[in-house]
C-alpha positions as CSV (number, residue, x, y, z in Angstrom):
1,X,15.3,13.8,-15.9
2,X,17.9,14.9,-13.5
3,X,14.9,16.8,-11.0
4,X,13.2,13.4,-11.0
5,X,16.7,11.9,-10.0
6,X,16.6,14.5,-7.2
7,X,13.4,14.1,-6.0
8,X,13.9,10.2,-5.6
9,X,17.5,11.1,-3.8
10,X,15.2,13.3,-1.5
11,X,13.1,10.8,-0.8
12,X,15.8,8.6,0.4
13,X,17.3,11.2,2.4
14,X,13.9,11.4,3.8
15,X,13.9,7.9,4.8
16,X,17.4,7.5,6.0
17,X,16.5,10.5,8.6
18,X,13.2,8.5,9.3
19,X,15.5,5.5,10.1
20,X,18.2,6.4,11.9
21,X,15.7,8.4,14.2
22,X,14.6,5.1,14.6
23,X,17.4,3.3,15.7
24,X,18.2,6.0,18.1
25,X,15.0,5.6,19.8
26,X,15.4,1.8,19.3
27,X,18.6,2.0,21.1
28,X,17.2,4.3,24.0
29,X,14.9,2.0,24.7
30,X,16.9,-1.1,24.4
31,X,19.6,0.7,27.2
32,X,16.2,1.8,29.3
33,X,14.6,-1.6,29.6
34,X,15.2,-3.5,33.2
35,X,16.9,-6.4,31.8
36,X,19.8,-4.4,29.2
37,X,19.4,-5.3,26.1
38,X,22.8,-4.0,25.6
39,X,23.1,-5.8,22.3
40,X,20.1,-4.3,20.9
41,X,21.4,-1.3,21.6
42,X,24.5,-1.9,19.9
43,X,23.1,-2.6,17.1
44,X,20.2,-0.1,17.2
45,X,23.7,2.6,17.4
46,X,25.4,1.4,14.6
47,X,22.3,0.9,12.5
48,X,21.6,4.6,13.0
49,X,25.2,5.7,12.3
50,X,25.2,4.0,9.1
51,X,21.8,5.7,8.4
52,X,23.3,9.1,9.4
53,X,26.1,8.5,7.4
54,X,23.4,7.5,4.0
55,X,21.4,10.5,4.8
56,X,24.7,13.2,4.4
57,X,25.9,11.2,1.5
58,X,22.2,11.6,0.0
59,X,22.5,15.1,1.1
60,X,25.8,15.6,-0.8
61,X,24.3,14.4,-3.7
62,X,21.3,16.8,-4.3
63,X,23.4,19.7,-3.5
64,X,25.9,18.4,-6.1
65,X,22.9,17.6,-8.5
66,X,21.3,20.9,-7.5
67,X,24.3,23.0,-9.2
68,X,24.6,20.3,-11.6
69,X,21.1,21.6,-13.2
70,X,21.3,25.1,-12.4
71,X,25.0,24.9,-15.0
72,X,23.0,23.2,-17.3
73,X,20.1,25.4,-17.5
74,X,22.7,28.5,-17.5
75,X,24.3,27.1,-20.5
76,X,21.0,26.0,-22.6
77,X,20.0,29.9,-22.0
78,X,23.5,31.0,-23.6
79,X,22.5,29.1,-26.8
């Protein structure tokens, strides 16, 4: 159950990556157009900040979860 849990928190991390690649691009373009969309680009930068900061949290988590099931399985082989 808790390797299902993993998987789905890796798919997340997956997507938060995907997104905040996204909004950095977004905000690239949004500085690079002729008339600046400088509020686009605000928001494109703190959109993919807070995506940054989901995908290290998600990241924290399956490492966390990852030991988390290695101590389990080291202490159903004891018994």
């Amino acid at each position: 159950m808790q390797s299902m849990a993993l998987r789905r928190i890796a798919l997340w991390r997956g997507a938060s990556v995907l997104f905040s690649a996204l909004g950095i691009l977004a905000s690239w373009f949004a500085f690079q157009s002729e008339p600046k969309r400088v509020i686009l680009g605000v928001i494109s930068i703190i959109l993919a900040l807070f995506f940054m900061f989901a995908s290290a949290v998600c990241h924290i988590g399956i490492r966390n979860g990852t030991a988390n099931v290695k101590k389990i399985l080291e202490a159903a082989e004891k018994e």
